[in-house]
PyMOL Python script that loads the backbone (N, CA, C, O; Angstrom):
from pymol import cmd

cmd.read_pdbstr("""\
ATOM      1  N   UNK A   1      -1.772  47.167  18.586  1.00  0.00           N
ATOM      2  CA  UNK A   1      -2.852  46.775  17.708  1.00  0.00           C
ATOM      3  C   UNK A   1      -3.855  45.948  18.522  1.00  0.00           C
ATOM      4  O   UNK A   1      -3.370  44.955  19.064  1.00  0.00           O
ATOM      5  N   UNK A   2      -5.340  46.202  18.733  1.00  0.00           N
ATOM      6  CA  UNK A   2      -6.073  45.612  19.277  1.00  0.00           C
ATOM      7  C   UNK A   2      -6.634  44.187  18.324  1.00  0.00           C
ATOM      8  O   UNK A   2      -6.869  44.037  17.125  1.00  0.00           O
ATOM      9  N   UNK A   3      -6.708  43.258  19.536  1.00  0.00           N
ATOM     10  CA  UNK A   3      -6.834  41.787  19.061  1.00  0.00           C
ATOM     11  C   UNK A   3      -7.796  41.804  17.637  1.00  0.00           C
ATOM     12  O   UNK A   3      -7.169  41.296  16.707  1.00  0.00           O
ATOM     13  N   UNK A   4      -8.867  42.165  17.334  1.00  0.00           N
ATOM     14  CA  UNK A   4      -9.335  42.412  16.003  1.00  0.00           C
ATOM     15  C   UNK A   4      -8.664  42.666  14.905  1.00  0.00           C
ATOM     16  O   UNK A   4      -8.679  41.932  13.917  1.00  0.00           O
ATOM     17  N   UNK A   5      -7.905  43.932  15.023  1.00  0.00           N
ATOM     18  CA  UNK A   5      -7.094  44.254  13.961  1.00  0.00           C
ATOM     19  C   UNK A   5      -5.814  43.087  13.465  1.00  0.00           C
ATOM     20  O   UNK A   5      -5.386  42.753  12.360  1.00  0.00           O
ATOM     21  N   UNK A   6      -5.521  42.742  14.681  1.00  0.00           N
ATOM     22  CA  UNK A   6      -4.648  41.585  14.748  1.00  0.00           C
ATOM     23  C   UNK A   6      -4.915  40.630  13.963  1.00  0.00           C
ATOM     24  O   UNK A   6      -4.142  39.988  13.252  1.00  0.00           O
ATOM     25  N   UNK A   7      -6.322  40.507  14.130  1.00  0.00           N
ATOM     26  CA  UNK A   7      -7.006  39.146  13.693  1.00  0.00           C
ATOM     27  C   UNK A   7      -7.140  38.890  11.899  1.00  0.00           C
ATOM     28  O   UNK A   7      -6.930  38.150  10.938  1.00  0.00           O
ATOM     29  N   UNK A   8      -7.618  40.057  12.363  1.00  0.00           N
ATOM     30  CA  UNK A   8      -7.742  40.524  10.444  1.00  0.00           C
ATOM     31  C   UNK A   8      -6.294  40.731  10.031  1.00  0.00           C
ATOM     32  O   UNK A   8      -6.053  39.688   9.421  1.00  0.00           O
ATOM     33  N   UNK A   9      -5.370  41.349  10.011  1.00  0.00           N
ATOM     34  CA  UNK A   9      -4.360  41.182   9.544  1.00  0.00           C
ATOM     35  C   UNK A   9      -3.622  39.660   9.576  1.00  0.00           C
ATOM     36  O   UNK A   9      -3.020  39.491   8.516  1.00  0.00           O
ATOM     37  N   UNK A  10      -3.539  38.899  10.178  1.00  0.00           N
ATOM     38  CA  UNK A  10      -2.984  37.336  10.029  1.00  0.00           C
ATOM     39  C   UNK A  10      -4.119  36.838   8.860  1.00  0.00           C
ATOM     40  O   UNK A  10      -3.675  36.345   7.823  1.00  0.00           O
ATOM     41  N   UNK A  11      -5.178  36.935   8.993  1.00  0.00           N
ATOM     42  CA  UNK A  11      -6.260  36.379   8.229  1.00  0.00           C
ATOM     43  C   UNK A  11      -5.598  36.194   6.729  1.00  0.00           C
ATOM     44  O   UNK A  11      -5.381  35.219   6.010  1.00  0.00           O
ATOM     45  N   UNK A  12      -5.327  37.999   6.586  1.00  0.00           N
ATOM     46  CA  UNK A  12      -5.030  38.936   5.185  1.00  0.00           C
ATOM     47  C   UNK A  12      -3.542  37.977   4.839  1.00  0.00           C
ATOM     48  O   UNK A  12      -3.452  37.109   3.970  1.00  0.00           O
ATOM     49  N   UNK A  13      -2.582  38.372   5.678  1.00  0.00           N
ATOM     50  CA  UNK A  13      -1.311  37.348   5.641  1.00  0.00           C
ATOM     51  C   UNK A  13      -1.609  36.030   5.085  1.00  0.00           C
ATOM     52  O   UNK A  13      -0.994  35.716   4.066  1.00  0.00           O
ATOM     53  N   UNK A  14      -2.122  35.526   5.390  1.00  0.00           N
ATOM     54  CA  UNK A  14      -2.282  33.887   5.694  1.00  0.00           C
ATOM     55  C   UNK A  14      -2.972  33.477   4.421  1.00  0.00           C
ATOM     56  O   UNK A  14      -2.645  32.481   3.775  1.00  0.00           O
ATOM     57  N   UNK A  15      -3.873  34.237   4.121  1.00  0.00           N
ATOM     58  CA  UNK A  15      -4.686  34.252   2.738  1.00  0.00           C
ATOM     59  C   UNK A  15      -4.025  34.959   1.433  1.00  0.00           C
ATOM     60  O   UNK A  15      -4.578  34.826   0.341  1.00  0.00           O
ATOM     61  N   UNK A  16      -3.142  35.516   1.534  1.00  0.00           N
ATOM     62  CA  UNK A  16      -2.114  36.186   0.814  1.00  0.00           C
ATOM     63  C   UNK A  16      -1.112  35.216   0.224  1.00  0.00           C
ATOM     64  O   UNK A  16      -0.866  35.132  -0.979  1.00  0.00           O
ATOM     65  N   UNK A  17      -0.543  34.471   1.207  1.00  0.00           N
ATOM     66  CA  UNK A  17       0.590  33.914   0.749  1.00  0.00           C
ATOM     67  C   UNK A  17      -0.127  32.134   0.220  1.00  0.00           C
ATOM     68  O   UNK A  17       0.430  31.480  -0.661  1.00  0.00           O
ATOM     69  N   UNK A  18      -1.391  31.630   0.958  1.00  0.00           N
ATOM     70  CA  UNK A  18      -1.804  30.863   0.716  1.00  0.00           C
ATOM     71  C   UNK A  18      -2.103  30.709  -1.462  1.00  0.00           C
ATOM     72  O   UNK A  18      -1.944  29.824  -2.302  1.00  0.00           O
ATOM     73  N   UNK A  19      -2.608  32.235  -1.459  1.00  0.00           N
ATOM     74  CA  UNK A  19      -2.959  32.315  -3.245  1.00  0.00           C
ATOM     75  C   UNK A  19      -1.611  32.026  -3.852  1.00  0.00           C
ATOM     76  O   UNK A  19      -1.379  31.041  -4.553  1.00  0.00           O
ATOM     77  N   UNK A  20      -0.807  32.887  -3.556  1.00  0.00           N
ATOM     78  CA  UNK A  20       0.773  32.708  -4.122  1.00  0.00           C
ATOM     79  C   UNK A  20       1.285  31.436  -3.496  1.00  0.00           C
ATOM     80  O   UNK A  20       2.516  31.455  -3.502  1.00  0.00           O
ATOM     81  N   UNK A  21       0.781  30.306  -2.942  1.00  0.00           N
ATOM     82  CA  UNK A  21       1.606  28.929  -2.715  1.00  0.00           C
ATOM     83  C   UNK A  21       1.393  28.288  -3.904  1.00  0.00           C
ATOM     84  O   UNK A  21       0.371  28.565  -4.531  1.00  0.00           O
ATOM     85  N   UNK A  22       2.256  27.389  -4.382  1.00  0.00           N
ATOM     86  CA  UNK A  22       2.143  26.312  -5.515  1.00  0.00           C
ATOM     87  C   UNK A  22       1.561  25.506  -5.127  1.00  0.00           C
ATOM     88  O   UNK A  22       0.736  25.033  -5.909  1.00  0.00           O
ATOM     89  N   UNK A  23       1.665  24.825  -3.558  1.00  0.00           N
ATOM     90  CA  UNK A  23       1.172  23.923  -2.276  1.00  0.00           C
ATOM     91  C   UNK A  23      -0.433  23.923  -2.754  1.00  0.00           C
ATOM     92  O   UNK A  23      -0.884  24.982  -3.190  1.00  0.00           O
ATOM     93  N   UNK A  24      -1.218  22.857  -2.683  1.00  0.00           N
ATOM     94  CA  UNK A  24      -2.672  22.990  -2.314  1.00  0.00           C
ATOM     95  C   UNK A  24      -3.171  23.100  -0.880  1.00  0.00           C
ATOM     96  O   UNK A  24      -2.959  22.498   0.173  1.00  0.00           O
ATOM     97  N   UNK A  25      -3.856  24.032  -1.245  1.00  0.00           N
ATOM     98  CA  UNK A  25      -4.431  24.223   0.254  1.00  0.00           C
ATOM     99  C   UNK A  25      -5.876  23.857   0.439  1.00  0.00           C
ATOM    100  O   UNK A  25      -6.755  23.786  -0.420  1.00  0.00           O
ATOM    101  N   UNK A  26      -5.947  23.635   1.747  1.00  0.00           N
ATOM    102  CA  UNK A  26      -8.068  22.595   1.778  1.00  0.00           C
ATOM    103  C   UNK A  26      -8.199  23.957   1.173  1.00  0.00           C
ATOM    104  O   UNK A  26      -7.481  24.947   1.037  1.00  0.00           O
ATOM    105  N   UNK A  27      -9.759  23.489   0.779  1.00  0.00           N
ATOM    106  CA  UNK A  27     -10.669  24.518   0.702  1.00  0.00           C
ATOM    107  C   UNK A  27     -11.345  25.052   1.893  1.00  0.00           C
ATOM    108  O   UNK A  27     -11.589  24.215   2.762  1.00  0.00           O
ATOM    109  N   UNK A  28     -11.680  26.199   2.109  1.00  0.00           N
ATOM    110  CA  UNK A  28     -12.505  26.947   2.985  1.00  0.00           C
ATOM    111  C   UNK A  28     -14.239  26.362   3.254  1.00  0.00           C
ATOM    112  O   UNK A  28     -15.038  27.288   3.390  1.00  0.00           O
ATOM    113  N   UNK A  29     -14.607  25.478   3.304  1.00  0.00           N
ATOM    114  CA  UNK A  29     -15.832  25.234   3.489  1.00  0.00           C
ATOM    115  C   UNK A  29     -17.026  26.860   3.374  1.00  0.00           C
ATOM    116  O   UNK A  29     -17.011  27.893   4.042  1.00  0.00           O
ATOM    117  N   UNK A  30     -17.757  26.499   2.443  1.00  0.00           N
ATOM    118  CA  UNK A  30     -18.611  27.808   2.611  1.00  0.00           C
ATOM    119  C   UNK A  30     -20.001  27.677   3.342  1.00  0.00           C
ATOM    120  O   UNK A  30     -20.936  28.473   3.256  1.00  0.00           O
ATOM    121  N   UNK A  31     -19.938  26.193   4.282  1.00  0.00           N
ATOM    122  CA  UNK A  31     -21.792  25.784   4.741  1.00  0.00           C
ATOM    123  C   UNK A  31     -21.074  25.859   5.957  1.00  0.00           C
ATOM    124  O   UNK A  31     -19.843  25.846   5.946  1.00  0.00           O
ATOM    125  N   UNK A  32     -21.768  25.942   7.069  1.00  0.00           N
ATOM    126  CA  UNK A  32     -21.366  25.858   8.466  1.00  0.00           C
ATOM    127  C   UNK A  32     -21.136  24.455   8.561  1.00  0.00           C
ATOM    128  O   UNK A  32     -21.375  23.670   7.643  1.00  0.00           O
ATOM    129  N   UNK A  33     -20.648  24.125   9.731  1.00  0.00           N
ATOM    130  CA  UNK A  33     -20.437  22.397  10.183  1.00  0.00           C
ATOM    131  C   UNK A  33     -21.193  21.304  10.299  1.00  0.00           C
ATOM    132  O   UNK A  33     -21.092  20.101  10.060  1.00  0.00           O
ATOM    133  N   UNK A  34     -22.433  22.485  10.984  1.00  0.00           N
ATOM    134  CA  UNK A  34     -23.919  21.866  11.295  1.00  0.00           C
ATOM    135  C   UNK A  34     -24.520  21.428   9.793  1.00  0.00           C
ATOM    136  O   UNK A  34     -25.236  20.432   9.684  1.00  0.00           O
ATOM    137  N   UNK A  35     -24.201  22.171   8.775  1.00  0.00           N
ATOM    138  CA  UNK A  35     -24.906  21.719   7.663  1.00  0.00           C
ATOM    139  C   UNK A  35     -23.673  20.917   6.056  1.00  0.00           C
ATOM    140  O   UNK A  35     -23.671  21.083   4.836  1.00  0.00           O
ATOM    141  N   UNK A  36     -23.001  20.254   6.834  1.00  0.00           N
ATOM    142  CA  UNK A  36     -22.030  19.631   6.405  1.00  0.00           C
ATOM    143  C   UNK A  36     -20.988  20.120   5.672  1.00  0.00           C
ATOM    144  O   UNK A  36     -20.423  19.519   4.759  1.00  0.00           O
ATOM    145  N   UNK A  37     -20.707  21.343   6.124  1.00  0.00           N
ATOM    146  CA  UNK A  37     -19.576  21.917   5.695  1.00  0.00           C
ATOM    147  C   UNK A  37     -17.963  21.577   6.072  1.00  0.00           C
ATOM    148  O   UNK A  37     -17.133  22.214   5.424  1.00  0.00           O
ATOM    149  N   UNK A  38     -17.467  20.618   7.072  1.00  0.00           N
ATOM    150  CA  UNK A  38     -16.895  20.423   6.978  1.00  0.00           C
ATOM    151  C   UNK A  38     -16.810  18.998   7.190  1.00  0.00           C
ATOM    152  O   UNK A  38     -15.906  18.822   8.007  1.00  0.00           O
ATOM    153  N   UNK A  39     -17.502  17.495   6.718  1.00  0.00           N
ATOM    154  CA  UNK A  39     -18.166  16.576   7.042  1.00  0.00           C
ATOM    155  C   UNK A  39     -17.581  15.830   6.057  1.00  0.00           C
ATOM    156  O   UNK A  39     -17.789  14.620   6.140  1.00  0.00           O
ATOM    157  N   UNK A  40     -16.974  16.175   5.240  1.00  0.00           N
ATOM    158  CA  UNK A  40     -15.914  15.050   4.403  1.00  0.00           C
ATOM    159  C   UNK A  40     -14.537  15.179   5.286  1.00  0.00           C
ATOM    160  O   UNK A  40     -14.080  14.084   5.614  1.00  0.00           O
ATOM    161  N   UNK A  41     -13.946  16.093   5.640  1.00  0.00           N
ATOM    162  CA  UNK A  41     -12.622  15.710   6.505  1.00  0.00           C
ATOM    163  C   UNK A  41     -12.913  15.294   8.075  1.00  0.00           C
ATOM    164  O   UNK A  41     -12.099  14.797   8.854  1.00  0.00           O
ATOM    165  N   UNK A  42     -14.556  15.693   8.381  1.00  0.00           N
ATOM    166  CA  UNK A  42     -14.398  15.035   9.667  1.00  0.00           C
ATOM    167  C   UNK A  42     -14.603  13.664  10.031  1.00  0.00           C
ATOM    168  O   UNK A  42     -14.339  13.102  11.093  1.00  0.00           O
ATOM    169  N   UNK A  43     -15.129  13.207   8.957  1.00  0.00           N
ATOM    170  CA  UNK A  43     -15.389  11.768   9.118  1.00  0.00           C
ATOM    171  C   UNK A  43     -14.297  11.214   8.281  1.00  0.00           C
ATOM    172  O   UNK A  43     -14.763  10.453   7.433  1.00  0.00           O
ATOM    173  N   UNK A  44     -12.908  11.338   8.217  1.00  0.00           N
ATOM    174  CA  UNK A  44     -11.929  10.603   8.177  1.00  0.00           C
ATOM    175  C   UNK A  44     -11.232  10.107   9.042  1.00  0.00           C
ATOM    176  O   UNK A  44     -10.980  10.873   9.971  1.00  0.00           O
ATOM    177  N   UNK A  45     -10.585   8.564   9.142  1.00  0.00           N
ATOM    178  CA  UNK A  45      -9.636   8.535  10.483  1.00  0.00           C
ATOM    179  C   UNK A  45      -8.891   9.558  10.752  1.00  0.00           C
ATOM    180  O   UNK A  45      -8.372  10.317   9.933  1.00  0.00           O
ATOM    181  N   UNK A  46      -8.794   9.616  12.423  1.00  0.00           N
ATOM    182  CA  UNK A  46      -7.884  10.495  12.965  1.00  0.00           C
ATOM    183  C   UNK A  46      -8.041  12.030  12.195  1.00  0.00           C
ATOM    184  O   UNK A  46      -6.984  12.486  11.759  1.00  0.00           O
ATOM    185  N   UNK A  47      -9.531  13.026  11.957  1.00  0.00           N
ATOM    186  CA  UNK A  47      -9.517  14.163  11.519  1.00  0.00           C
ATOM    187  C   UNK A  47      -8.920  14.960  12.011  1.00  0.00           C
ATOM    188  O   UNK A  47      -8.264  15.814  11.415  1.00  0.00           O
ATOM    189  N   UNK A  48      -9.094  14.767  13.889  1.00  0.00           N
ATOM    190  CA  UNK A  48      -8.492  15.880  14.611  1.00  0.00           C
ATOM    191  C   UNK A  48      -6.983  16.333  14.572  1.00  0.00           C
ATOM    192  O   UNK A  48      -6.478  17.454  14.511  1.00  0.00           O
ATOM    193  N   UNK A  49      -6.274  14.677  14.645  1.00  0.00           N
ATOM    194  CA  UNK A  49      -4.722  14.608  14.012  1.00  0.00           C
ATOM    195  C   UNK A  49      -4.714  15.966  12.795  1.00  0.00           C
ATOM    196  O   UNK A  49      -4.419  17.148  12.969  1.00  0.00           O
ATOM    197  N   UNK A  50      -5.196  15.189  11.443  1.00  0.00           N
ATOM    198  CA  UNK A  50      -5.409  15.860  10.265  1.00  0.00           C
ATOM    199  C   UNK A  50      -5.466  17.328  10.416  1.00  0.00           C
ATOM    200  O   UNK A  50      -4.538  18.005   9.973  1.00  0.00           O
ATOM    201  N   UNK A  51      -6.577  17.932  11.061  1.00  0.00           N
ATOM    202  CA  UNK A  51      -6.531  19.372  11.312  1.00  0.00           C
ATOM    203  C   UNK A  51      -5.574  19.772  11.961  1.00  0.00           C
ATOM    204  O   UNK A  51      -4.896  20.763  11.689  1.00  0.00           O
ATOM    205  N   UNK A  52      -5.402  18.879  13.075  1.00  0.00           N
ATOM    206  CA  UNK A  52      -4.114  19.910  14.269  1.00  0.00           C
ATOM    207  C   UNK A  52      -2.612  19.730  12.923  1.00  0.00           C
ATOM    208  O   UNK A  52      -2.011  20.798  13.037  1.00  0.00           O
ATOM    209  N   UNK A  53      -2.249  19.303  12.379  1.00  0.00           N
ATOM    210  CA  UNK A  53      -1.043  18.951  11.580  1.00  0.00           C
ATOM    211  C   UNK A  53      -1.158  20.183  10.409  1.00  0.00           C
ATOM    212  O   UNK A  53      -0.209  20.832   9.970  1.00  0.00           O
ATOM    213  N   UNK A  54      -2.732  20.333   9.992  1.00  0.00           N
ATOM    214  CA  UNK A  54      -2.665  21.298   9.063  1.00  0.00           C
ATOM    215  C   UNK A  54      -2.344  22.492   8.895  1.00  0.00           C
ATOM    216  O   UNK A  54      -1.757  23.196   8.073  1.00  0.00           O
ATOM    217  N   UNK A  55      -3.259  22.620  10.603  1.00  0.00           N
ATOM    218  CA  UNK A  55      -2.931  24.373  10.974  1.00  0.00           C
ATOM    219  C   UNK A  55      -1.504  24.542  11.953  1.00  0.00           C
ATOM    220  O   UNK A  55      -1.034  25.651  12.205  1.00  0.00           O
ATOM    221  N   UNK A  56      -1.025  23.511  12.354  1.00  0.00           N
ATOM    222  CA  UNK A  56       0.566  23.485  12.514  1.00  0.00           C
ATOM    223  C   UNK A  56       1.463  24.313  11.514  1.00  0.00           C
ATOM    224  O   UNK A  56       2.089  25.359  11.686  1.00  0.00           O
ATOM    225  N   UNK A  57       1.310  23.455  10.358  1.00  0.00           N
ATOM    226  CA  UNK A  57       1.388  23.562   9.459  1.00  0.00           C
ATOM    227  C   UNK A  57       1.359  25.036   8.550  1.00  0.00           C
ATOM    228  O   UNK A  57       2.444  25.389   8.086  1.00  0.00           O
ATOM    229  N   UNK A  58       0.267  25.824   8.307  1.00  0.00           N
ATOM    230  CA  UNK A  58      -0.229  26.838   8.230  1.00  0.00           C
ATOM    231  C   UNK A  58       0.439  27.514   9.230  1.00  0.00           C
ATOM    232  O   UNK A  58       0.651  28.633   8.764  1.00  0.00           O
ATOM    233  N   UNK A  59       0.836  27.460  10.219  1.00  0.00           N
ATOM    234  CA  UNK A  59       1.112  28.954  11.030  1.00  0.00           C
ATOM    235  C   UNK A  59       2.281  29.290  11.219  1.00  0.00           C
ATOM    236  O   UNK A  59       2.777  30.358  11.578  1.00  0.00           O
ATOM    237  N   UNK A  60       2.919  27.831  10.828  1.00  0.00           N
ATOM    238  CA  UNK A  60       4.290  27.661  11.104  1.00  0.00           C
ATOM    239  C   UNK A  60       4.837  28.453   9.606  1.00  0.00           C
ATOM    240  O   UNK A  60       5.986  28.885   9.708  1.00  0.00           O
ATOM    241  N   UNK A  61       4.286  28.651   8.489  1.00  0.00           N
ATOM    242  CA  UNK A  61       4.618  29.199   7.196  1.00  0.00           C
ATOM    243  C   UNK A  61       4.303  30.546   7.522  1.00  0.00           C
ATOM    244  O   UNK A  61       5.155  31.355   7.155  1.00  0.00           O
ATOM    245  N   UNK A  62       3.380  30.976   8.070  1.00  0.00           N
ATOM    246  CA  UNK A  62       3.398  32.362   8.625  1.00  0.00           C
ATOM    247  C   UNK A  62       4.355  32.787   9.100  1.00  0.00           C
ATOM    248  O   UNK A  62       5.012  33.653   8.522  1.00  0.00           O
ATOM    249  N   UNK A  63       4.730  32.238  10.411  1.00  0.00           N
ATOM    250  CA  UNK A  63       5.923  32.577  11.065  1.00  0.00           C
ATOM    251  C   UNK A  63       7.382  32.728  10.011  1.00  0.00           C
ATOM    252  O   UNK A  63       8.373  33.457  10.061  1.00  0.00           O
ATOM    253  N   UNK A  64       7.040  31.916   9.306  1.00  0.00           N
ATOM    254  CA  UNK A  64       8.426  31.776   8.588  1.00  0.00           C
ATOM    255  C   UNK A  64       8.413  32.744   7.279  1.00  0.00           C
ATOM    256  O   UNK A  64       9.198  32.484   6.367  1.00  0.00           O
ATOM    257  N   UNK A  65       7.575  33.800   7.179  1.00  0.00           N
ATOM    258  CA  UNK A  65       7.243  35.172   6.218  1.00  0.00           C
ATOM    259  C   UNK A  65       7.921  36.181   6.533  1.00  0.00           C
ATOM    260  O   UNK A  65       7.778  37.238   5.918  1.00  0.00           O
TER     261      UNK A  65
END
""", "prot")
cmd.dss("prot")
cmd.show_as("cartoon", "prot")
cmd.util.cbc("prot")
cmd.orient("prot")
């Protein structure tokens, strides 16, 4: 499977099981970064922590599908 197809299929996965979690999941920001789309979690202490833990988090539930 070439890296695209790849890509899109984890996407599909990941967004699949995310609807069927009871878990809340962030929201998807729909503005780019530049126009403060993601500007409430980045200006919290330690965001980068926050994100790296999330998508830890997230991929590690993939794996475990």
């Amino acid at each position: 499977m070439n890296a695209r197809r790849r890509a899109i299929a984890e996407t599909n996965a990941f967004l699949s099981m995310a609807m069927r979690s009871d878990e809340s999941m962030p929201r998807i920001p729909r503005r780019r970064v530049d126009r403060g789309g993601f500007a409430e979690l980045l200006n919290r202490p330690n965001a980068s922590g926050i994100i790296a833990c999330w998508w830890a988090k997230a991929l590690d539930r993939i794996r475990d599908h």
